[in-house]
N, C-alpha and C positions, 0 to 999 in steps of 0.2 A: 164837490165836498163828499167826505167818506158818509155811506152810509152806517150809524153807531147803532140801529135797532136791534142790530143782530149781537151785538156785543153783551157780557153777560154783567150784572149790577156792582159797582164798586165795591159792595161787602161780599161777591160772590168769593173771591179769595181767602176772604178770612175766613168765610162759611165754611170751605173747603180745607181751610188750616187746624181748625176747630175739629172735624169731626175726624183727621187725620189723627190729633194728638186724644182725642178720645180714644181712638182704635188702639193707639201705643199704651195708655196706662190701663186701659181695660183687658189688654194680652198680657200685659206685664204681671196684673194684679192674678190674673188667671192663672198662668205661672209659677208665680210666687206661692199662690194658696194650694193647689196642686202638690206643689215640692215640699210643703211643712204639712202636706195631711189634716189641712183645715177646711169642716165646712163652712157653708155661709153664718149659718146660724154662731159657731165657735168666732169668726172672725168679726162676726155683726155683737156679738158678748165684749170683743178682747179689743175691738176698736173705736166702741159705741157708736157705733153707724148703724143705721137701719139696713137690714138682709136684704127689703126690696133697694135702697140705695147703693149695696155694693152689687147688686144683680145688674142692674139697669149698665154702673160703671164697668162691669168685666165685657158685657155686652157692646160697649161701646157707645150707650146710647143718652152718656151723659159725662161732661167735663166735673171733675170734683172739686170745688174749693179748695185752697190752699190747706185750712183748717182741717176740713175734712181727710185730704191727703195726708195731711199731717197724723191727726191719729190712726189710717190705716197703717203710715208706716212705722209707727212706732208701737202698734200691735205685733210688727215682725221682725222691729230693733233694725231697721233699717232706714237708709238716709233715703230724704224722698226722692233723689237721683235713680233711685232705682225703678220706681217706677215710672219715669220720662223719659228714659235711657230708650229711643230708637233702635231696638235691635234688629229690625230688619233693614238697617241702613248698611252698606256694605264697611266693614270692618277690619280687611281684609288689607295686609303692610307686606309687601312684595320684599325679601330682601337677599337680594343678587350676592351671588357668592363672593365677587369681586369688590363688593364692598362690605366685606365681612368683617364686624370687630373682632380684633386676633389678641386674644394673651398669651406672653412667652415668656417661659421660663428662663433665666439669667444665660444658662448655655444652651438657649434654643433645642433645649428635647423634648418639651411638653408644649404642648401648644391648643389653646381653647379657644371654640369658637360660640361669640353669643348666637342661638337661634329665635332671638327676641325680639322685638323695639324696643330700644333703648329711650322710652317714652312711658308717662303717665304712672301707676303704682301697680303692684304685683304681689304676691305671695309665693309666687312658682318661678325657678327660671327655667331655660332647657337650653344643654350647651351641647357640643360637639369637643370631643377628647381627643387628641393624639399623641403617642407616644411615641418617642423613636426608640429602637433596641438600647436598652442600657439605663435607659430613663428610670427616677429615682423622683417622685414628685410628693413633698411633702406639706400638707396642711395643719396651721394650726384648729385649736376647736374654735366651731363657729355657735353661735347663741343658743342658748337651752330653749332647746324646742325646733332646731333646726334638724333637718333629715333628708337625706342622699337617695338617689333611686339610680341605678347605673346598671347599661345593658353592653356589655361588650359583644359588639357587630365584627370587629373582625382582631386574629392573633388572640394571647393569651396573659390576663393582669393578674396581677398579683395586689391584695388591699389586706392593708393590715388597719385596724381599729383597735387602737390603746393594745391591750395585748391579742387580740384575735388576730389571728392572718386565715385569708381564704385568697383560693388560686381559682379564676372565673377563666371557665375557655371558651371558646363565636359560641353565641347563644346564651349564656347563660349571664343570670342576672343578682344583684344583691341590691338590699335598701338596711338602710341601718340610718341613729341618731346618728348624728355629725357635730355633736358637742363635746366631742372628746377628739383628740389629736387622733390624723389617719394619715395616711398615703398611701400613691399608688407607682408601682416599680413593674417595668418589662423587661424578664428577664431573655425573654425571647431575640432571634435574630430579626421577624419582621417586626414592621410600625403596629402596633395596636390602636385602633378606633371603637373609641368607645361613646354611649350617649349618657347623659346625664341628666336628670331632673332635680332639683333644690327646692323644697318648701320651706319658707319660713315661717315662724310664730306669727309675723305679722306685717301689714303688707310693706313694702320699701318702693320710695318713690324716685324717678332719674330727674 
């Protein structure tokens, strides 16, 4: 028969679950107060929690009640996912060029690629541009409060904004709202590659 002495006690796991997810909302909470320029004292006012009880929780040296949780998050207008969110869990979505989502234009002269997962919700996107010589790509306006960021890495674009037109050559870059009709024209003989970033007002979920 096995010897079980050396085995460690049925709640040793949970013990060891417990002081894990302490470590996660006591970084997170640390984090968080760091980034809004809060001290204890301001966040022990704005959350009614005692200063020595959020000390103990950034420390790690104590699990918060739901309750508790609850008004720290809602001292920073945040849902309390934010602070259970595992960030040091790897995070990290591999995605192979060859299975890349492609959007093309009617006559295949523009063509975008997502650099995203197409998973869970976002406020940002970041795509990959290309144009073929001749290319004429036109957008309607997109939501007030949305805004473009675009770095042209290779050849030379042309983007006009409602009446503005600017000519971007390798290197160089524009960000402008995107709530007004734009598009983007090469009048060039190579492909132009450009990168793009998209924020929107508010997050969009796939």
């Amino acid at each position: 028969m096995a010897d079980l002495s050396s085995l460690p006690p049925a709640d040793a796991d949970k013990s060891n679950d417990d002081k894990h997810f302490a470590r996660v909302i006591g970084t997170n909470l640390r984090r968080l107060r760091s980034q809004n320029n809060l001290s204890l004292e301001k966040l022990a006012r704005a959350a009614g929690v005692s200063r020595a009880m959020l000390g103990q929780i950034e420390l790690g040296q104590s699990v918060p009640t739901v309750t508790v949780l609850a008004r720290i998050a809602d001292a920073f207008t945040l849902p309390i996912a934010a602070f259970v969110n595992d960030r040091s869990e790897s995070n990290i979505t591999f995605l192979p060029a060859a299975d890349a989502k492609l959007l093309r234009s009617a006559d295949g002269t523009f063509v975008s690629r997502a650099l995203f997962p197409f998973a869970g919700s976002r406020k940002v996107e970041f795509y990959e541009l290309r144009l073929a010589p001749g290319c004429h790509e036109t957008s309607d306006a997109h939501a007030a409060g949305t805004s473009e960021n675009l770095v042209v890495a290779h050849g030379e674009l042309e983007i006009s904004v409602g009446a503005e037109v600017h000519r971007l050559a390798e290197g160089d870059a524009v960000y402008f709202s995107a709530d007004a009709p734009h598009s983007y024209r090469n009048g060039g003989a190579s492909e132009v590659i450009a990168y793009l970033v998209m924020t929107y007002p508010e997050s969009i979920s796939y």
